[in-house]
C-alpha positions as CSV (number, residue, x, y, z in Angstrom):
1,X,0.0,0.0,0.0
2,X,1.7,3.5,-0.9
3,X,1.7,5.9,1.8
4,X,-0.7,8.9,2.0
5,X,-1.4,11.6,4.6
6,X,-4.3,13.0,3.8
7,X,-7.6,11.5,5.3
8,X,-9.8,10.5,4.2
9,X,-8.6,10.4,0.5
10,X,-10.7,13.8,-0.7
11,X,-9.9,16.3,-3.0
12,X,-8.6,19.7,-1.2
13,X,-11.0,22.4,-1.1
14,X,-10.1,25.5,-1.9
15,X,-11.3,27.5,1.4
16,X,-11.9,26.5,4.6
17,X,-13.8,27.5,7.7
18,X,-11.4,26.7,10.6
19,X,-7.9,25.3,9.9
20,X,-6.1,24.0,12.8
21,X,-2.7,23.9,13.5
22,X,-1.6,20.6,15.7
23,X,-3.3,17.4,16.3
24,X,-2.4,16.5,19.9
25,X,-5.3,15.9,22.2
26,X,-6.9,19.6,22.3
27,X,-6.7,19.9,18.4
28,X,-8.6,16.2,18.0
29,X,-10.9,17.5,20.2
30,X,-11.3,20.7,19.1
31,X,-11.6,19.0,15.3
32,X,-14.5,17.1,16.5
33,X,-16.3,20.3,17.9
34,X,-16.6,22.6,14.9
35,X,-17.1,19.8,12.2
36,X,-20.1,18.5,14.6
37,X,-21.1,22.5,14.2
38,X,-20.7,22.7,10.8
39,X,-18.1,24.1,10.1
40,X,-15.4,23.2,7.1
41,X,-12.5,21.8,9.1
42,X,-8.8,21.1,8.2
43,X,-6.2,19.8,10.6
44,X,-2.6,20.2,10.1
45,X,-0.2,18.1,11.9
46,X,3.5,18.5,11.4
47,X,4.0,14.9,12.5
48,X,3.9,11.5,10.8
49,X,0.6,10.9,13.1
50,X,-1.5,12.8,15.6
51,X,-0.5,12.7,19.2
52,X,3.2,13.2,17.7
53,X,3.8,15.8,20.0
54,X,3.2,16.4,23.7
55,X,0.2,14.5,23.9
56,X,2.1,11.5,23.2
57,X,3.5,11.3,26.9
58,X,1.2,11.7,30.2
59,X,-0.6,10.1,33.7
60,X,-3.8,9.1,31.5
61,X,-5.8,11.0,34.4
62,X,-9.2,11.7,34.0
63,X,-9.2,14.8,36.4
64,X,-12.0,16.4,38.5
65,X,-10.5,19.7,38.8
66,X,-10.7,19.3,42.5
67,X,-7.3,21.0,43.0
68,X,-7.0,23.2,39.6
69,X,-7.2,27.6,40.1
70,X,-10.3,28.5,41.5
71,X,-11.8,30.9,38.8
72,X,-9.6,29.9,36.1
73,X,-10.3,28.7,32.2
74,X,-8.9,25.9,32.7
75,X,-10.9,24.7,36.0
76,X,-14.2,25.6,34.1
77,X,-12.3,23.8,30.8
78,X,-12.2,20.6,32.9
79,X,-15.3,20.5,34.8
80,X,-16.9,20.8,31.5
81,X,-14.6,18.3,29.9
82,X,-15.5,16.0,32.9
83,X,-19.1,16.3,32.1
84,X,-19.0,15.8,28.4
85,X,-16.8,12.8,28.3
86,X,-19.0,11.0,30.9
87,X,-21.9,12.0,28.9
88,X,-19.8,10.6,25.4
89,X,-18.0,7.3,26.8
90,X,-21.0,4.7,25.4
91,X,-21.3,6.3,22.1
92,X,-17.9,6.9,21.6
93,X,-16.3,3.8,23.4
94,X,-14.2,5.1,25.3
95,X,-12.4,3.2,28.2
96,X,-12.6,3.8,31.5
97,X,-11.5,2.6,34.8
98,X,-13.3,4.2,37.8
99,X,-10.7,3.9,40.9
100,X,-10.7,7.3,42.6
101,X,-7.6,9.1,43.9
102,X,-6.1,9.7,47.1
103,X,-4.7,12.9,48.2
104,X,-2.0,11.9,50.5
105,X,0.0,13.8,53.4
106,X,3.2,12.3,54.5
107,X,4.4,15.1,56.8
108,X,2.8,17.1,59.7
109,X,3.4,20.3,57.1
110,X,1.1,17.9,54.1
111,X,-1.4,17.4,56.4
112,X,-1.6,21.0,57.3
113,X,-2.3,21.7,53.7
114,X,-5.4,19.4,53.4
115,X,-7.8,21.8,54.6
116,X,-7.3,24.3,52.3
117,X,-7.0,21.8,49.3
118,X,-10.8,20.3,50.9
119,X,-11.7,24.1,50.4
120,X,-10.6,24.5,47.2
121,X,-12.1,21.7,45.8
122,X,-15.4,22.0,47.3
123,X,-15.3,25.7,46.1
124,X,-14.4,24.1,42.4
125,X,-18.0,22.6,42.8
126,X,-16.1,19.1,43.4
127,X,-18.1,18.2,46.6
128,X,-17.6,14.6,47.6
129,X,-14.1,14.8,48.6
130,X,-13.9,13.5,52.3
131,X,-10.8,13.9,54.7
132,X,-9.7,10.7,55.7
133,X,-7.6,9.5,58.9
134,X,-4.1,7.6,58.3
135,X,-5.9,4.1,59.7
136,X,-8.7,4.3,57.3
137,X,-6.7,5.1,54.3
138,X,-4.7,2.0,55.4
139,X,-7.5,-0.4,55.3
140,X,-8.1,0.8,52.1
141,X,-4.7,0.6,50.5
142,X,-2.9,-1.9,53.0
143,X,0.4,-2.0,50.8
144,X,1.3,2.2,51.0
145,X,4.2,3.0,53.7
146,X,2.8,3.4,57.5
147,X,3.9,7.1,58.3
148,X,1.4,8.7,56.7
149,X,-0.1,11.2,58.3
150,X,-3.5,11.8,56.8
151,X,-5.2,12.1,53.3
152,X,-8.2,13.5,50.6
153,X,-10.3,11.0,49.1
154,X,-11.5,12.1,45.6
155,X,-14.0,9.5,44.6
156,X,-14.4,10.5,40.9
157,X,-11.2,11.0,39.6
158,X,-10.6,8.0,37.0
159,X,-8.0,6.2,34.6
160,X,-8.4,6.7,30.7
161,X,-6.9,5.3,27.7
162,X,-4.7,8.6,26.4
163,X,-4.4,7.6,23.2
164,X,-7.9,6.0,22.1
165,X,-9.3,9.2,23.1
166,X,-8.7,11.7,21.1
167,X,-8.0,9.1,18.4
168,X,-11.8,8.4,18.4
169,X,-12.1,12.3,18.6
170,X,-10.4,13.0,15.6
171,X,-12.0,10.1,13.9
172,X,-15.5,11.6,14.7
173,X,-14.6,14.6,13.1
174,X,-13.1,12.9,9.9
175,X,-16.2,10.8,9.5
176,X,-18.0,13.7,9.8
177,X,-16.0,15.9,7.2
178,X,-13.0,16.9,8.4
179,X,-9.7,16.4,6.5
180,X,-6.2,15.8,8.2
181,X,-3.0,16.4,7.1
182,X,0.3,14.8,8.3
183,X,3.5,15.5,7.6
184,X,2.3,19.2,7.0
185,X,4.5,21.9,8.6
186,X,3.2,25.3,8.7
187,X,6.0,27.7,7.6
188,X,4.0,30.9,7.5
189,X,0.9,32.8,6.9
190,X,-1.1,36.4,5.6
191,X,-4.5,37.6,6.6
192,X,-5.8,39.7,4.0
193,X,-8.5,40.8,6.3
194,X,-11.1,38.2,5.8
195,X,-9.2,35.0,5.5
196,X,-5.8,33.4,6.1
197,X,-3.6,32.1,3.5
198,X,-1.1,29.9,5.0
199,X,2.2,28.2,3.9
200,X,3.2,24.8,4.5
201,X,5.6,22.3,3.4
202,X,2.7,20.6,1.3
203,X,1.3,23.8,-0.1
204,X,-0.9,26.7,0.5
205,X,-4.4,26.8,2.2
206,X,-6.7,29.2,2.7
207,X,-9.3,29.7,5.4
208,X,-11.7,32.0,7.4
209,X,-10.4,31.0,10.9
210,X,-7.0,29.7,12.0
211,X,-7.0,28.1,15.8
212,X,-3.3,27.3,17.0
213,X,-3.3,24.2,18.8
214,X,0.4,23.7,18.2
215,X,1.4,22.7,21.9
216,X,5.4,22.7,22.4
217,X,5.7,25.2,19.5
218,X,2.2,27.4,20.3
219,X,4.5,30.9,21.0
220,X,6.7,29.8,17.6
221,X,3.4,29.7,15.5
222,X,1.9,33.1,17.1
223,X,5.3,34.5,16.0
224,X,5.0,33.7,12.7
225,X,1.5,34.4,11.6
226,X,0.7,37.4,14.4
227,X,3.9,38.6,14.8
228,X,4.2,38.7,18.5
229,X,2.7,35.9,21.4
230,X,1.3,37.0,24.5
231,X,2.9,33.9,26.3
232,X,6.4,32.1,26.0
233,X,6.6,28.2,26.0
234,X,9.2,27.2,28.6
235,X,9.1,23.4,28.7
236,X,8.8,21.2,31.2
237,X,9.9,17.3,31.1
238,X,8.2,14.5,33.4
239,X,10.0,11.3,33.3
240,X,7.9,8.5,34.6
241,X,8.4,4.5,35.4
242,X,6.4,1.9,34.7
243,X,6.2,-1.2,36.6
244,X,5.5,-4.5,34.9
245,X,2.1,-6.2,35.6
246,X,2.1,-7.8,38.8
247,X,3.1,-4.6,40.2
248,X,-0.6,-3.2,39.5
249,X,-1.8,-5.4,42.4
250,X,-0.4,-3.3,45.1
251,X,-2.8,-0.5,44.9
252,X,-6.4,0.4,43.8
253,X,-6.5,4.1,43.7
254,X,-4.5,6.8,42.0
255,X,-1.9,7.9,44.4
256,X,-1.0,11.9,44.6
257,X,0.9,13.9,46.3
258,X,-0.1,17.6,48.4
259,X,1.6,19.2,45.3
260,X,4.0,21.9,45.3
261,X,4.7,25.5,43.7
262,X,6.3,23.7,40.6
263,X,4.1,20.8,39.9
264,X,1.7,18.2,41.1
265,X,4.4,16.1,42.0
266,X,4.9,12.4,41.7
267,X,2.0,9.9,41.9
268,X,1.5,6.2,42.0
269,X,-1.6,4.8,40.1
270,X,-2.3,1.5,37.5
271,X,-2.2,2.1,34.0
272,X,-5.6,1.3,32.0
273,X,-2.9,-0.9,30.1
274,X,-2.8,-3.3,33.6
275,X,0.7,-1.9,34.3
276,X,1.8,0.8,37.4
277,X,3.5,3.9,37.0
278,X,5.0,6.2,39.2
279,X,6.2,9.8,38.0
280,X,6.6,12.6,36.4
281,X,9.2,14.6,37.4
282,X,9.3,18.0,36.8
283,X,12.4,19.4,34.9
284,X,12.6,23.3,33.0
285,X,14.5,22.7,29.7
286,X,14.8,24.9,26.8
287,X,14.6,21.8,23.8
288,X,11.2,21.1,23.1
289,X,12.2,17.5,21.9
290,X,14.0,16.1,24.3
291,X,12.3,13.8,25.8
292,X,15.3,11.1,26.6
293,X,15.4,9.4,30.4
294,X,17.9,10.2,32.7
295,X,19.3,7.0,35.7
296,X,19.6,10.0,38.1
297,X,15.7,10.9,37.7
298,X,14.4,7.4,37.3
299,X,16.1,6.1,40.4
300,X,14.8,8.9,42.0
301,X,11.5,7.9,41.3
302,X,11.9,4.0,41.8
303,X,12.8,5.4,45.3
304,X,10.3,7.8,45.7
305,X,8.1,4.9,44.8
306,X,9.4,2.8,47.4
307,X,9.0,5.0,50.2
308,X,5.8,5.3,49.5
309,X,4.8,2.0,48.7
310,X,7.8,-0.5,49.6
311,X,6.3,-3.5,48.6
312,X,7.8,-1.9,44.7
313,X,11.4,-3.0,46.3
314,X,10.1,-6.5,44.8
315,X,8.4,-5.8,41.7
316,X,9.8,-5.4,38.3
317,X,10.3,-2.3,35.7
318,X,8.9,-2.6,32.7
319,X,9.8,0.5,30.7
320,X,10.3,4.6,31.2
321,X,9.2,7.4,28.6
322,X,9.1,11.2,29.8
323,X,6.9,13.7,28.0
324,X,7.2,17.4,27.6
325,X,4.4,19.7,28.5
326,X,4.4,23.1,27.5
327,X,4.3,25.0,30.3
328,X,4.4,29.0,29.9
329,X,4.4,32.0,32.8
330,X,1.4,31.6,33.5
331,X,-0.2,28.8,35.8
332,X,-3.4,29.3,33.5
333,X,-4.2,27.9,30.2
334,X,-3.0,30.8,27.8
335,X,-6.4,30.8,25.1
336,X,-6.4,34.2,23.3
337,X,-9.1,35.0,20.7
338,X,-7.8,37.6,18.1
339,X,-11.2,38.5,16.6
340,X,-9.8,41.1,14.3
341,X,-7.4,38.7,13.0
342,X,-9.6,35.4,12.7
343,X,-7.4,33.7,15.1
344,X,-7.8,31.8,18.3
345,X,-4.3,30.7,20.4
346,X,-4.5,28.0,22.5
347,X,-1.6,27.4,24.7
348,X,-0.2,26.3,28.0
349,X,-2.2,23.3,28.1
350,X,-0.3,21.8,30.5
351,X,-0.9,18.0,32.2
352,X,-4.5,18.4,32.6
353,X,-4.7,18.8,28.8
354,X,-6.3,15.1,27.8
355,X,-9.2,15.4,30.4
356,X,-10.2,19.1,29.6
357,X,-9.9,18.3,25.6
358,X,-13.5,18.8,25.5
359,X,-14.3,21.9,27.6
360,X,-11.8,23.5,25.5
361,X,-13.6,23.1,22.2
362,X,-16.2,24.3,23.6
363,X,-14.8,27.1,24.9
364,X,-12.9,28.0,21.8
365,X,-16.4,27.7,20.1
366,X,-17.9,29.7,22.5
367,X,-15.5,32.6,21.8
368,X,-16.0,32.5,18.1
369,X,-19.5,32.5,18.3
370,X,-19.6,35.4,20.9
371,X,-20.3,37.8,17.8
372,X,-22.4,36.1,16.0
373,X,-24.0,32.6,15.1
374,X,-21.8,31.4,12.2
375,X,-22.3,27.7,11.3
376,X,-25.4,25.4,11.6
377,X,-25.2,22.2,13.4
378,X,-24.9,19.1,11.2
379,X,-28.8,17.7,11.2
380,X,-27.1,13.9,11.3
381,X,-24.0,13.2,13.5
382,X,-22.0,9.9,12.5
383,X,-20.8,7.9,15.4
384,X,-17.7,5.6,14.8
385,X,-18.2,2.7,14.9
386,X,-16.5,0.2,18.1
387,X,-12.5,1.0,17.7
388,X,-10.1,-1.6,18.2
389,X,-9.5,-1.5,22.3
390,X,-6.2,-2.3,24.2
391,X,-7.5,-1.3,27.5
392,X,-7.5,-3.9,29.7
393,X,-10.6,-3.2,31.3
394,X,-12.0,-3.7,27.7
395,X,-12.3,-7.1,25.7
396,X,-9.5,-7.7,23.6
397,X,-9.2,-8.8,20.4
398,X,-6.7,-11.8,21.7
399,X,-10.1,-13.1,23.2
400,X,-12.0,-12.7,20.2
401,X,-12.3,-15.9,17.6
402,X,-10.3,-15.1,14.5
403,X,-7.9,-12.6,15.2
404,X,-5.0,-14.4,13.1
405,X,-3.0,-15.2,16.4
406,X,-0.7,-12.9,18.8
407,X,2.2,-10.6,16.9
408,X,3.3,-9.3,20.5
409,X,2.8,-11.7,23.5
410,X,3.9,-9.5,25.7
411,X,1.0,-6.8,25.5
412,X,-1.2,-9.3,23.7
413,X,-1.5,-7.9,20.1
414,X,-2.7,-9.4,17.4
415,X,-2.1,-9.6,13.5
416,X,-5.9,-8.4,13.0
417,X,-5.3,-5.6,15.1
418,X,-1.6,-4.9,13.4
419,X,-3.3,-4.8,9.8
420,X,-6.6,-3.4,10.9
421,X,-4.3,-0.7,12.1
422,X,-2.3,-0.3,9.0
423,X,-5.5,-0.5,6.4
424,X,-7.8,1.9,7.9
425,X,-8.8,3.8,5.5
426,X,-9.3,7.1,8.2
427,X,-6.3,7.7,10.2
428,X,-4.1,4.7,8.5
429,X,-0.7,4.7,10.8
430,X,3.1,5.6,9.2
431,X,5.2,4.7,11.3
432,X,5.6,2.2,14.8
433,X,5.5,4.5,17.0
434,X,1.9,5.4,15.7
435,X,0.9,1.5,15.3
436,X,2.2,1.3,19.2
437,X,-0.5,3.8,20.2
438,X,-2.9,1.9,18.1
439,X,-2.0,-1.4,19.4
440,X,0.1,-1.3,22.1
441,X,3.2,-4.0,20.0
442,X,6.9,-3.5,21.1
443,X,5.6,-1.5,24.7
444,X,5.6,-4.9,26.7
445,X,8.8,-6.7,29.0
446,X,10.8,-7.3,25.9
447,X,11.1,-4.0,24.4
448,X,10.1,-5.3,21.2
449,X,13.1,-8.4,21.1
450,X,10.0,-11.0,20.3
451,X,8.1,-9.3,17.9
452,X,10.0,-7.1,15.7
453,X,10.6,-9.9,13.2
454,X,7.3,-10.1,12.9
455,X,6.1,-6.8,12.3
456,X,8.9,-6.1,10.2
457,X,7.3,-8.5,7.7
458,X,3.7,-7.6,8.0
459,X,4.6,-3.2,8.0
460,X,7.1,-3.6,5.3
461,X,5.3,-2.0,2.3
462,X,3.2,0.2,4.3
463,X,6.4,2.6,6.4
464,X,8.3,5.3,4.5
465,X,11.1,4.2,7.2
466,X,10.9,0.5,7.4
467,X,11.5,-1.2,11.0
């Protein structure tokens, strides 16, 4: 099969409503939003795949907003998100593992904190958070470390899939209408007064609207096609560990930490993949790529994790990662409508970017449509249909009757799934590290050592850069 990236296989048009720059989480969702509206949408993404960029790496934390800026965007962002995607998860599938969290104080100092925090989120409208004593938390979660002190207990705070959402997302939207570009670099761009004409490395396109959803490189695009950004990215690593399966016995609930000026510190929780991972760190760097591991920062956090929960000393490491969030000088989500110019900004979408997806796009449609009412809801929605899952709180397709047999026995993948993967005809993948998100191959104990062979056979005529 030759490779493409444009989906669905349409001709261009000539003028758009809304082009959006950046297909991590917010753009998918924001995508889905104005096509569902009406509107003519066209998604550019830089990368071979969507999800290339910061939205590649995070906790997979449905969030509450329990703890997020009283009054802020994105509080309201994620209490609508929250609302929305419970509202969404039968029709669109989506996974979901309903643990609750734990807010935990280790020190006399934490536990002087918890008050406040209980205040906060019962302000944030987040009402059945309780304060729990030290003995109760430990008949709930008998494995953590006995010197705790005290903690919050936040009953609706979840686990997601962080990939198979906004994957769905964006394939709503191109079922719907929308068109996708990969591979598609935007380079520069002139508003004439009415519409933007922008430059890429696969042509020109025109459109009414432009909405910047360019994560790691949001201030970079502003640059280019305002001139000035009211925001600077300053990037922020989290490195994280993940334990191999067994390890997810030890605990129930998602595991945080009284957070601190810099960040939310590192937490303890299962994966919806039926692994455990403790992290992220929190490291300022200038590159906006480099997301390589350091042994310094991951022992830290295999002892971090230990303190807390020491039966870890025994378990296994199955693999690290770190993602880069971009962070700005702000603590609020940085989304700036420039009316005059057709342009919306959205920026400094920082970890809680994948639960308030949502509330975004519809704040970002609210904006636009502040003025005046400009597009007509579509009178029939399409709903995609069941995706392939690799949650482990779904079925697999390993249990299922005809599935070709296992490609990677570590996470249980099969050769239907590989191909179905490779041959969809919507968001068709490019490269592995796409076909990992879609499947989950090469992420298990082996690294890949098993089933590379394998997959090198089956992908060879469909990657531009062959395993």
């Amino acid at each position: 099969m030759p490779i493409t990236t444009q989906y669905p296989k349409k001709q261009k048009t000539a003028h758009y409503d809304i082009i959006i720059i950046g297909a991590g989480s917010v753009g998918c969702a924001i995508a889905r939003k104005f096509t569902l509206e009406g509107a003519q949408v066209l998604i550019l993404e830089k990368g071979t795949d969507i999800l290339d960029g910061a939205s590649k790496g995070n906790s997979a934390i449905l969030h509450t907003g329990f703890d997020a800026p009283p009054d802020s965007i994105e509080q309201s962002c994620i209490a609508d998100s929250y609302q929305e995607f419970m509202s969404l998860r039968d029709k669109l599938h989506l996974p979901l593992m309903k643990t609750g969290a734990l807010l935990l104080a280790w020190t006399e100092d934490e536990a002087d904190q918890l008050d406040g925090i209980l205040k906060k989120a019962q302000y944030n409208n987040v009402n059945d958070t309780q304060r729990l004593s030290a003995k109760v938390i430990l008949n709930k979660e008998p494995q953590l470390a006995s010197h705790l002190k005290a903690g919050i207990y936040i009953p609706k705070e979840s686990l997601i899939d962080p990939w198979t959402t906004p994957f769905v997302y964006m394939y709503q939207a191109i079922e719907n209408g929308a068109q996708l570009i990969c591979c598609c670099e935007v380079s520069n761009g002139q508003f004439d007064g009415e519409k933007w004409q922008l430059e890429t490395s696969q042509g020109k396109f025109k459109a009414t609207t432009v909405i910047n959803c360019a994560g790691l490189y949001g201030d970079l695009i502003d640059q280019q096609l305002l001139g000035w950004s009211a925001f600077q990215i300053n990037p922020r690593k989290g490195q994280f560990i993940v334990y191999d399966t067994p390890a997810n016995r030890l605990i129930h609930s998602i595991i945080l930490p009284v957070p601190n000026k810099t960040s939310k510190g590192v937490l303890i929780c299962q994966t919806i993949f039926g692994k455990l991972l403790v992290g992220p760190s929190a490291e300022d760097q200038d590159d906006r790529e480099d997301a390589s591991v350091t042994t310094e920062t991951l022992q830290m956090l295999q002892k971090k994790g230990e303190e807390l929960l020491p039966a870890l000393v025994n378990e296994s490491i199955n693999a690290s990662y770190a993602g880069i969030c971009p962070a700005t000088q702000f603590k609020d989500y940085q989304i700036h409508y420039h009316n005059k110019k057709n342009y919306v900004s959205v920026s400094g979408i920082r970890s809680t970017g994948l639960t308030a997806a949502l509330g975004i796009a519809n704040y970002v449609f609210l904006q636009l449509q502040k003025e005046k009412s400009i597009y007509s809801p579509l009178d029939t929605i399409i709903y995609p249909k069941r995706l392939n899952q690799i949650a482990e709180c779904e079925t697999r397709d390993w249990q299922k009757e005809g599935n070709q047999g296992i490609v990677c026995h570590c996470e249980r993948a099969t050769e239907r799934e590989v191909v179905t993967a490779l041959e969809d005809a919507h968001l068709p993948v490019n490269s592995l590290d796409a076909l990992k998100r879609r499947t989950r191959v090469t992420m298990g104990r082996c690294q890949s050592f098993y089933c590379s062979a394998r997959l090198a056979e089956i992908t060879e005529t469909y990657f531009k850069r062959p395993i």
